[in-house]
ChimeraX commands (.cxc) that place a marker at each C-alpha (Angstrom):
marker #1 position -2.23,-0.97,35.97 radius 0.5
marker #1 position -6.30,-1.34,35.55 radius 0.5
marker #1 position -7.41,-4.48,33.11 radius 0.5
marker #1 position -10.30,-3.90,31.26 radius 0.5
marker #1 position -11.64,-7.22,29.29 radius 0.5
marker #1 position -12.25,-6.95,25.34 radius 0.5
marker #1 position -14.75,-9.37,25.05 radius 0.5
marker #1 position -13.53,-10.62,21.47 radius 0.5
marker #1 position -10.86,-12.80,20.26 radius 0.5
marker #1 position -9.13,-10.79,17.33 radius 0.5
marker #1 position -5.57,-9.34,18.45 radius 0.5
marker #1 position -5.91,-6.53,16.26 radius 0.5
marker #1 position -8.83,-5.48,17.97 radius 0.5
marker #1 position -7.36,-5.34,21.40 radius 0.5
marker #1 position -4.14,-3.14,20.28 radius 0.5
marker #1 position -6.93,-0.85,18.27 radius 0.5
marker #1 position -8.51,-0.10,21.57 radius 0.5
marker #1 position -5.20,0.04,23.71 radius 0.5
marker #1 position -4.15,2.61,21.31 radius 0.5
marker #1 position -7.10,4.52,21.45 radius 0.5
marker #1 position -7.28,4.41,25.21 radius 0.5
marker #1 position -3.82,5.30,25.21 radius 0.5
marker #1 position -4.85,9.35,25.03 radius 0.5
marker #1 position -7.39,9.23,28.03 radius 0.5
marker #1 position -6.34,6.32,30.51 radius 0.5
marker #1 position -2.74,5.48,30.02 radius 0.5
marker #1 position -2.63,2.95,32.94 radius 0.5
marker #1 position -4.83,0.69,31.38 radius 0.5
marker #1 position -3.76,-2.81,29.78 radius 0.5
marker #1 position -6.77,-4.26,28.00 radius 0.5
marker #1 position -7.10,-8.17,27.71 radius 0.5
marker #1 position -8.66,-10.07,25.30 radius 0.5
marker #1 position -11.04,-13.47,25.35 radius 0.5
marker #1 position -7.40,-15.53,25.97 radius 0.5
marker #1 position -6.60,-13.99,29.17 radius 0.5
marker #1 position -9.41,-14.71,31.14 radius 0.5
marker #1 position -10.89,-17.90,31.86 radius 0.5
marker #1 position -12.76,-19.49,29.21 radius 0.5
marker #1 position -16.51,-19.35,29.36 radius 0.5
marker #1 position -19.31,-20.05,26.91 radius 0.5
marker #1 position -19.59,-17.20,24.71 radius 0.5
marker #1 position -22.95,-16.22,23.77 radius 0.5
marker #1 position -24.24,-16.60,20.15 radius 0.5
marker #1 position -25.12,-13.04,18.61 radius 0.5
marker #1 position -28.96,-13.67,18.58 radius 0.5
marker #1 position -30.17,-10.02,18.92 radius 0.5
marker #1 position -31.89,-8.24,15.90 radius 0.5
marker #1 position -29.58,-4.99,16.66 radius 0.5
marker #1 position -25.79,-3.99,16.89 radius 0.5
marker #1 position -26.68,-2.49,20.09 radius 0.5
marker #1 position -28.53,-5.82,21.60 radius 0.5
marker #1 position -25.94,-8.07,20.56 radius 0.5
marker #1 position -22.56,-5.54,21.72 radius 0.5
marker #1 position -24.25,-5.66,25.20 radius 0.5
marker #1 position -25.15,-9.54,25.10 radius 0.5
marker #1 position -21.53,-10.21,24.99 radius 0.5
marker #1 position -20.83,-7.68,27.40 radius 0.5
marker #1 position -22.82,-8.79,30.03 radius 0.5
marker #1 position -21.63,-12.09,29.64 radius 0.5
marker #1 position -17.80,-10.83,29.64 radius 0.5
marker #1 position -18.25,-9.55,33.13 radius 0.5
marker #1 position -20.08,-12.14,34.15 radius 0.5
marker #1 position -17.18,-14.61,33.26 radius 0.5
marker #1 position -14.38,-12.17,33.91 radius 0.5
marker #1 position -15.55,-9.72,36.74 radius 0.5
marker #1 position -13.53,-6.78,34.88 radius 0.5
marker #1 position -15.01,-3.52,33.52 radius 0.5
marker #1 position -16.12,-5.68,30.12 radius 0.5
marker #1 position -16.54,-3.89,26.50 radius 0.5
marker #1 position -17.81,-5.37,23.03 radius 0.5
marker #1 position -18.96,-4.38,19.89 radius 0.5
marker #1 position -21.03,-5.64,17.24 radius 0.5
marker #1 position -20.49,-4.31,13.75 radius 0.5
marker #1 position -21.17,-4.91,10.05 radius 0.5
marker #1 position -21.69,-3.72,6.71 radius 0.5
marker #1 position -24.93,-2.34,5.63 radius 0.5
marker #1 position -25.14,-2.03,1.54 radius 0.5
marker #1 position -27.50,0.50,0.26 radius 0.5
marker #1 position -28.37,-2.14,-2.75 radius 0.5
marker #1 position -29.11,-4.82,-0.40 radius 0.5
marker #1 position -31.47,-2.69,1.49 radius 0.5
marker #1 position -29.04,-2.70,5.06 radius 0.5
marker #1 position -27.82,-6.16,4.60 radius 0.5
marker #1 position -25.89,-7.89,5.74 radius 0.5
marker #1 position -25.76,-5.86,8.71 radius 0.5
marker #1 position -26.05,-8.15,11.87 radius 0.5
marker #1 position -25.49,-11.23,9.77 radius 0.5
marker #1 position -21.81,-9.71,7.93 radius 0.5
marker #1 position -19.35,-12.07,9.86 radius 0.5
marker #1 position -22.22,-15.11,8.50 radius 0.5
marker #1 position -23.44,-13.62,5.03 radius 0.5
marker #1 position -21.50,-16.39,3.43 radius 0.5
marker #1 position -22.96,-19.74,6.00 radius 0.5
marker #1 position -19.75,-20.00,7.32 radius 0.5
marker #1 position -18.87,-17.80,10.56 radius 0.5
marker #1 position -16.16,-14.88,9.94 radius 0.5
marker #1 position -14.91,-16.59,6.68 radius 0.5
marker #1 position -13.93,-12.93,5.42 radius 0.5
marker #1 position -12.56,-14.60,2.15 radius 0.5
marker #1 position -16.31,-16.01,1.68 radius 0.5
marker #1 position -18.04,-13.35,2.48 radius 0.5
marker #1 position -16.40,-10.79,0.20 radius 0.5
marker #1 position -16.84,-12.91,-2.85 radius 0.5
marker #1 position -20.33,-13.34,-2.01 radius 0.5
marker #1 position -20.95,-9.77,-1.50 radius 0.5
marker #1 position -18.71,-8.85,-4.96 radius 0.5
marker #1 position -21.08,-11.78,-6.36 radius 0.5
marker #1 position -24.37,-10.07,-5.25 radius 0.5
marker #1 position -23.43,-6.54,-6.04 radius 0.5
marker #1 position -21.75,-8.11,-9.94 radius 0.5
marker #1 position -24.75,-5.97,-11.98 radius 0.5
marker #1 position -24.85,-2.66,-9.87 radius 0.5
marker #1 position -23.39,0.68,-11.30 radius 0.5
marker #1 position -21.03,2.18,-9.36 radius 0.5
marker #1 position -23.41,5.09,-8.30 radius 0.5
marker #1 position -25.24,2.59,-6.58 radius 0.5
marker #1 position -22.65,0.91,-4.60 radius 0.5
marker #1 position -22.81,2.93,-1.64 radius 0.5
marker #1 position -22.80,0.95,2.05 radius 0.5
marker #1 position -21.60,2.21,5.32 radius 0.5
marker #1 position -20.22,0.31,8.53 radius 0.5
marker #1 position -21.78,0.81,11.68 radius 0.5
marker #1 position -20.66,-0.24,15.07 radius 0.5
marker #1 position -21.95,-0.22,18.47 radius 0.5
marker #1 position -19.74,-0.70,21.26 radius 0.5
marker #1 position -21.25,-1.27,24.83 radius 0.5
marker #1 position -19.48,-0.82,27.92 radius 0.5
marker #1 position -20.74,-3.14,31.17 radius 0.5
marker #1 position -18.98,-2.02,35.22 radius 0.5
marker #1 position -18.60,-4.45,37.73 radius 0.5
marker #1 position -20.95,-2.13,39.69 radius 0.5
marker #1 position -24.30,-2.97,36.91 radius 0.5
marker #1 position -23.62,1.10,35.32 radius 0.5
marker #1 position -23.86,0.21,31.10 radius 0.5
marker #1 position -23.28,2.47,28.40 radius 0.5
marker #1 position -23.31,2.10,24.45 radius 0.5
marker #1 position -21.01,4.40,22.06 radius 0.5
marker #1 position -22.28,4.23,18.25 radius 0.5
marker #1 position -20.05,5.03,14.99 radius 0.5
marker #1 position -20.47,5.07,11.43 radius 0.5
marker #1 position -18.44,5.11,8.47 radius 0.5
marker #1 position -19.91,6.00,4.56 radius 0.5
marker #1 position -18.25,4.55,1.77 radius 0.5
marker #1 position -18.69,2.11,-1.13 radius 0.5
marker #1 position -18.11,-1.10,-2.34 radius 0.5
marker #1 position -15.20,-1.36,-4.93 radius 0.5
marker #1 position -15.35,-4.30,-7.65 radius 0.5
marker #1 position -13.01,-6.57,-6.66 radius 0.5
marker #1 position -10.77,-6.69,-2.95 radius 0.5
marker #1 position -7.39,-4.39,-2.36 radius 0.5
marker #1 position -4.97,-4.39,0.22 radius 0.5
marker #1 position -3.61,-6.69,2.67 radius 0.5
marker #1 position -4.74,-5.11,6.06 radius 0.5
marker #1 position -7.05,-5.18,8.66 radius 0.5
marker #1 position -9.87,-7.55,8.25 radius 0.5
marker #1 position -13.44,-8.76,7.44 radius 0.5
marker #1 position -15.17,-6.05,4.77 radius 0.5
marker #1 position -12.31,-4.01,4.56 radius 0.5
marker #1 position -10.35,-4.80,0.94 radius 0.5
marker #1 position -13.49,-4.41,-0.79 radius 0.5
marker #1 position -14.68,-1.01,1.05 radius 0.5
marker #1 position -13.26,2.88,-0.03 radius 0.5
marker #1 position -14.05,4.69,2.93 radius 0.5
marker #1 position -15.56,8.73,1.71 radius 0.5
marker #1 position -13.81,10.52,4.62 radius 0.5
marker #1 position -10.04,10.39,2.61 radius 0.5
marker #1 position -8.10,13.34,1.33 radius 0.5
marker #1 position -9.66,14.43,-2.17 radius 0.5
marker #1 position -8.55,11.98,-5.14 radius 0.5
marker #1 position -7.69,9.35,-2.56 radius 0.5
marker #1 position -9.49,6.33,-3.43 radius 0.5
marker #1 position -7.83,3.61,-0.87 radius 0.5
marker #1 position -9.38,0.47,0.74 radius 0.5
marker #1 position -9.98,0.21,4.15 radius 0.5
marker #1 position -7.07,-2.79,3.94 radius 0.5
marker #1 position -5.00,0.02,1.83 radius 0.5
marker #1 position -4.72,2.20,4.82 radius 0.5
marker #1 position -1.94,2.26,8.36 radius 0.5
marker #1 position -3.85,1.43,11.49 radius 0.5
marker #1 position -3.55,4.60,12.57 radius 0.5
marker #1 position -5.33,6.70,9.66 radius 0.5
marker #1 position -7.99,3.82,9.68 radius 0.5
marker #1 position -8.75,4.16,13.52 radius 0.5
marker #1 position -8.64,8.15,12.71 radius 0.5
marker #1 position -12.32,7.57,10.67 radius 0.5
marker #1 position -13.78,4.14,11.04 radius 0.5
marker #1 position -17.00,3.38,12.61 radius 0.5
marker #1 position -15.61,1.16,15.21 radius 0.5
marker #1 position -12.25,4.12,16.39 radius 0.5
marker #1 position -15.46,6.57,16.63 radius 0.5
marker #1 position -17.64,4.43,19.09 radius 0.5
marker #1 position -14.04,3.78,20.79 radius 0.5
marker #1 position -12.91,6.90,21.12 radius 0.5
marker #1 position -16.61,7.91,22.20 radius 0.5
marker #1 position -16.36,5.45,25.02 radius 0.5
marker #1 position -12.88,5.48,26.18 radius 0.5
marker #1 position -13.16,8.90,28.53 radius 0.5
marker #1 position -16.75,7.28,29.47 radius 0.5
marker #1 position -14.38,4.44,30.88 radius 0.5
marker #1 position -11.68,6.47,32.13 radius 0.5
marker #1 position -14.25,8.57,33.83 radius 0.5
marker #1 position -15.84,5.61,35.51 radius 0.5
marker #1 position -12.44,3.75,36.27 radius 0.5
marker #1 position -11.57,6.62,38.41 radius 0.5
marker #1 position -14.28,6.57,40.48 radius 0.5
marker #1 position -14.87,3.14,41.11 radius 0.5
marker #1 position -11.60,1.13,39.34 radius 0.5
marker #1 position -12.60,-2.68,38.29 radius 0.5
marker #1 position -10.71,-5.79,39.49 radius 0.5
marker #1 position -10.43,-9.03,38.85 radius 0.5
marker #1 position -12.84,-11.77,41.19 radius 0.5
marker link #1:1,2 radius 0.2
marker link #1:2,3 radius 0.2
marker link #1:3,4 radius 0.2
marker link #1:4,5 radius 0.2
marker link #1:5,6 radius 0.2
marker link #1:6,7 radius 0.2
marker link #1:7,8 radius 0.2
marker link #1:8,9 radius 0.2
marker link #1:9,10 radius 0.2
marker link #1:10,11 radius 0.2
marker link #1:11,12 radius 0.2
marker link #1:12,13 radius 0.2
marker link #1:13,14 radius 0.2
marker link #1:14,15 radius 0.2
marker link #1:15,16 radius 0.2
marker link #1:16,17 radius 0.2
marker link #1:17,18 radius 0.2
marker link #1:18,19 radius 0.2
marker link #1:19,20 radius 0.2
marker link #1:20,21 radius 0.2
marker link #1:21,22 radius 0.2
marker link #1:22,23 radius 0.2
marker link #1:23,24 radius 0.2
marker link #1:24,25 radius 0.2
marker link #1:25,26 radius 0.2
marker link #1:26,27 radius 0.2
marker link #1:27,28 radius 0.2
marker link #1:28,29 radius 0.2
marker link #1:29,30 radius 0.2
marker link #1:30,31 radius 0.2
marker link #1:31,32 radius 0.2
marker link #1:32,33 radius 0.2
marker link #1:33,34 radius 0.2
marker link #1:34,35 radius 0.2
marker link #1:35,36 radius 0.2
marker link #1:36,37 radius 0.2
marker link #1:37,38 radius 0.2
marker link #1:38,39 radius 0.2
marker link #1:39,40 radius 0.2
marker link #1:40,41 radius 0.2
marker link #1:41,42 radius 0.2
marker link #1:42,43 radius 0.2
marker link #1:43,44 radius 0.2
marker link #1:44,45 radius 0.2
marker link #1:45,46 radius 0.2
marker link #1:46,47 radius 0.2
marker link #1:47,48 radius 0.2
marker link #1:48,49 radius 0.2
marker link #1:49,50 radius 0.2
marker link #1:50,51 radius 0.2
marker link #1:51,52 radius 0.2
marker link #1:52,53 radius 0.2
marker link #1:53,54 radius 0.2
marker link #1:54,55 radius 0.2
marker link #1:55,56 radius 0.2
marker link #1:56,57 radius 0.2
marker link #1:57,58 radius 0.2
marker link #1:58,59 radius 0.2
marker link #1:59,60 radius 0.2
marker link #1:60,61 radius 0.2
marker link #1:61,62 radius 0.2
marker link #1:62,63 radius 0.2
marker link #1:63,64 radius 0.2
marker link #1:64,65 radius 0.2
marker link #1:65,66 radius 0.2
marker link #1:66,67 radius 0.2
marker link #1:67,68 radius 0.2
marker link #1:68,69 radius 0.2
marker link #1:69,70 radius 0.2
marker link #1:70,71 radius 0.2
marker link #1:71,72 radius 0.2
marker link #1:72,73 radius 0.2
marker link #1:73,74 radius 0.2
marker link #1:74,75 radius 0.2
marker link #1:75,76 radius 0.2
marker link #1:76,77 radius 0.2
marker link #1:77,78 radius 0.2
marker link #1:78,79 radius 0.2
marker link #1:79,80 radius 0.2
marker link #1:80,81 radius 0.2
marker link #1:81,82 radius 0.2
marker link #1:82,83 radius 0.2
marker link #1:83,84 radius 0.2
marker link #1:84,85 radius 0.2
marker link #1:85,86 radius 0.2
marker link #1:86,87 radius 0.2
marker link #1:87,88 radius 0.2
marker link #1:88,89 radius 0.2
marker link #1:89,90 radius 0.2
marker link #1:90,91 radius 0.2
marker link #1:91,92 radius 0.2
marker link #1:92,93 radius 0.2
marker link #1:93,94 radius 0.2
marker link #1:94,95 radius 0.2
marker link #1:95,96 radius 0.2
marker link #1:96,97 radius 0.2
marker link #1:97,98 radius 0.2
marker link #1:98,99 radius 0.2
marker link #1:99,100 radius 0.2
marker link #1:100,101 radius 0.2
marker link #1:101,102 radius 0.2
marker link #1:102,103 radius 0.2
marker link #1:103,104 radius 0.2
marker link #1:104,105 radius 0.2
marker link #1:105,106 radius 0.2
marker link #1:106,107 radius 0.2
marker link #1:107,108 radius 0.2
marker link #1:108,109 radius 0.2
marker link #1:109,110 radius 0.2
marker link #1:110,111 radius 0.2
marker link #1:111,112 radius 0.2
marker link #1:112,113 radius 0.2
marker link #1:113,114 radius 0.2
marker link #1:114,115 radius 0.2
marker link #1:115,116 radius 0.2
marker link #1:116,117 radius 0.2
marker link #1:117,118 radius 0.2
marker link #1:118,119 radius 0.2
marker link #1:119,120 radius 0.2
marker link #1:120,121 radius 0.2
marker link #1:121,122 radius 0.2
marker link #1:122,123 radius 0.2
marker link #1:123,124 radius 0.2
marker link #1:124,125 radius 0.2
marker link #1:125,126 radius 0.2
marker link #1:126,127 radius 0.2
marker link #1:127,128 radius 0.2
marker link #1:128,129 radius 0.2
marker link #1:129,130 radius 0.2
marker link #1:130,131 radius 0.2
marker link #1:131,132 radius 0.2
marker link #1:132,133 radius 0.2
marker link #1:133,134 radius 0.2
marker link #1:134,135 radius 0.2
marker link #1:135,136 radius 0.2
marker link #1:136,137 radius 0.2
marker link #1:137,138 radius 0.2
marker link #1:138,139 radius 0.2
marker link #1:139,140 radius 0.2
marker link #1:140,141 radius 0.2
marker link #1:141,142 radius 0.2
marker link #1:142,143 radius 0.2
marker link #1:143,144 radius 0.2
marker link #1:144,145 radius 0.2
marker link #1:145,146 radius 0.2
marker link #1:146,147 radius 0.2
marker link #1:147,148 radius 0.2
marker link #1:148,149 radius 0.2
marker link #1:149,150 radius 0.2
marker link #1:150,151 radius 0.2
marker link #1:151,152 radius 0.2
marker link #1:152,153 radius 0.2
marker link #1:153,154 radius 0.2
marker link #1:154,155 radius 0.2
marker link #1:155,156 radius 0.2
marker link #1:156,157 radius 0.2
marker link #1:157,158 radius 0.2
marker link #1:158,159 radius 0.2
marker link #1:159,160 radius 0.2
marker link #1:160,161 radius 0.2
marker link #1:161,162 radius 0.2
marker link #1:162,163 radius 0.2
marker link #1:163,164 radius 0.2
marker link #1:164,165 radius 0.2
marker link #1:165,166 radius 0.2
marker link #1:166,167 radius 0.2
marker link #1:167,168 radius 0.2
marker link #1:168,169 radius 0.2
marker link #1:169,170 radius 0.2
marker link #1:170,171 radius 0.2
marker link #1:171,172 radius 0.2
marker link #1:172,173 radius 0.2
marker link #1:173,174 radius 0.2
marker link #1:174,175 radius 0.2
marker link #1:175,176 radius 0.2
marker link #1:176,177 radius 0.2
marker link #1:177,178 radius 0.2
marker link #1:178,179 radius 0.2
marker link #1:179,180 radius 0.2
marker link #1:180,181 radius 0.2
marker link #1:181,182 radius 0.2
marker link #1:182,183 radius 0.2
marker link #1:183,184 radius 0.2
marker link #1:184,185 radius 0.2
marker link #1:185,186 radius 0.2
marker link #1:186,187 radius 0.2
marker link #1:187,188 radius 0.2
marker link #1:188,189 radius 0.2
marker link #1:189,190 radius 0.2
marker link #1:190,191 radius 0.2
marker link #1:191,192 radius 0.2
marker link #1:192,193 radius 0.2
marker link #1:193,194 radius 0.2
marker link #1:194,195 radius 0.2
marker link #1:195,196 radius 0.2
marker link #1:196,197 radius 0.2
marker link #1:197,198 radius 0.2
marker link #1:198,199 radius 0.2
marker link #1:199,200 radius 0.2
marker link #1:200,201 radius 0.2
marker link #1:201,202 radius 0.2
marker link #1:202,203 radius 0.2
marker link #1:203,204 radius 0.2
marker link #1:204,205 radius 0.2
marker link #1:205,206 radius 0.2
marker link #1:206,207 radius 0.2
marker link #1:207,208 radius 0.2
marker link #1:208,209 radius 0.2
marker link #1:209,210 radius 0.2
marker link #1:210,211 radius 0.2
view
């Protein structure tokens, strides 16, 4: 069994990429931020989704010596020209207060016609080998922002965004839908699943172990 090292601490994120690695490298058992040593984790200081995914990379293997992958992701609002973008998991002050952050957003977006409440996630997920190779995966997924939060799934933007890509009539939240149908069209399962046989590829030829 390979390890890879998800360079984040959220559960739900590990088992999202274990199941979408599942299909291309089904020897590999991905670890999160508690099973490796602990090590100071960088602050996300770079202007980009791509800058700060491979920040935290880089410092993952660093710390770990496994084949590392992060992401960076966030919500960019049409109204809000892009924002929050980089700054989603801190739009409110308070880092990955989802609670905060959604009202904040609802608060901001109070006056704006529903025409006008288009927004779209975007995620970049960057992949750093032991032997200094790096490579970045991008997804995005269009939507809009409903008025006030459904569902009780998944996390951060998600009750508050209605995702386009949905059967015709279907109107459900991001934290309205299985894990499954949500990895099938969000913008961090596309970056995934655009990276996972870029992994599997470069596991096979040169397979990553812990220091």
């Amino acid at each position: 069994m390979t390890r890879v090292f998800l360079a984040s601490r959220s559960p739900k994120k590990v088992a999202e990429l274990e199941r979408i690695l599942r299909d291309v490298q089904p020897d590999v058992e991905v670890v999160g931020l508690g099973a490796v040593a602990p090590y100071d984790e960088p602050a996300e200081t770079e202007p980009t989704f791509e800058g700060n995914a491979l920040l935290k990379a880089r410092v993952g293997l660093a710390a770990s010596g496994l084949a590392t992958l992060a992401d960076d992701s966030g919500l960019c609002v049409d109204a809000l020209n892009g924002m929050p973008g980089v700054l989603s998991a801190r739009w409110s002050g308070t880092a990955k207060d989802d609670a905060a952050n959604n009202a904040l957003l609802l608060a901001q977006l109070r006056d704006t016609p529903a025409q006008r409440r288009g927004a779209e996630f975007r995620c970049a997920v960057a992949l750093c080998m032991p032997d200094g190779q790096e490579e970045i995966a991008r997804g995005v997924m269009r939507g809009r922002i409903v008025e006030e939060p459904r569902g009780s799934t998944g996390f951060g933007y998600d009750p508050i965004f209605v995702p386009n890509a949905q059967p015709q009539g279907e109107q459900f939240t991001n934290a309205e839908l299985s894990a499954e149908a949500k990895d099938a069209i969000s913008h961090r399962g596309k970056s995934l699943r655009a990276i996972a046989p870029v992994l599997a590829r470069l596991l096979t030829a040169a397979p990553s172990r812990p220091r």
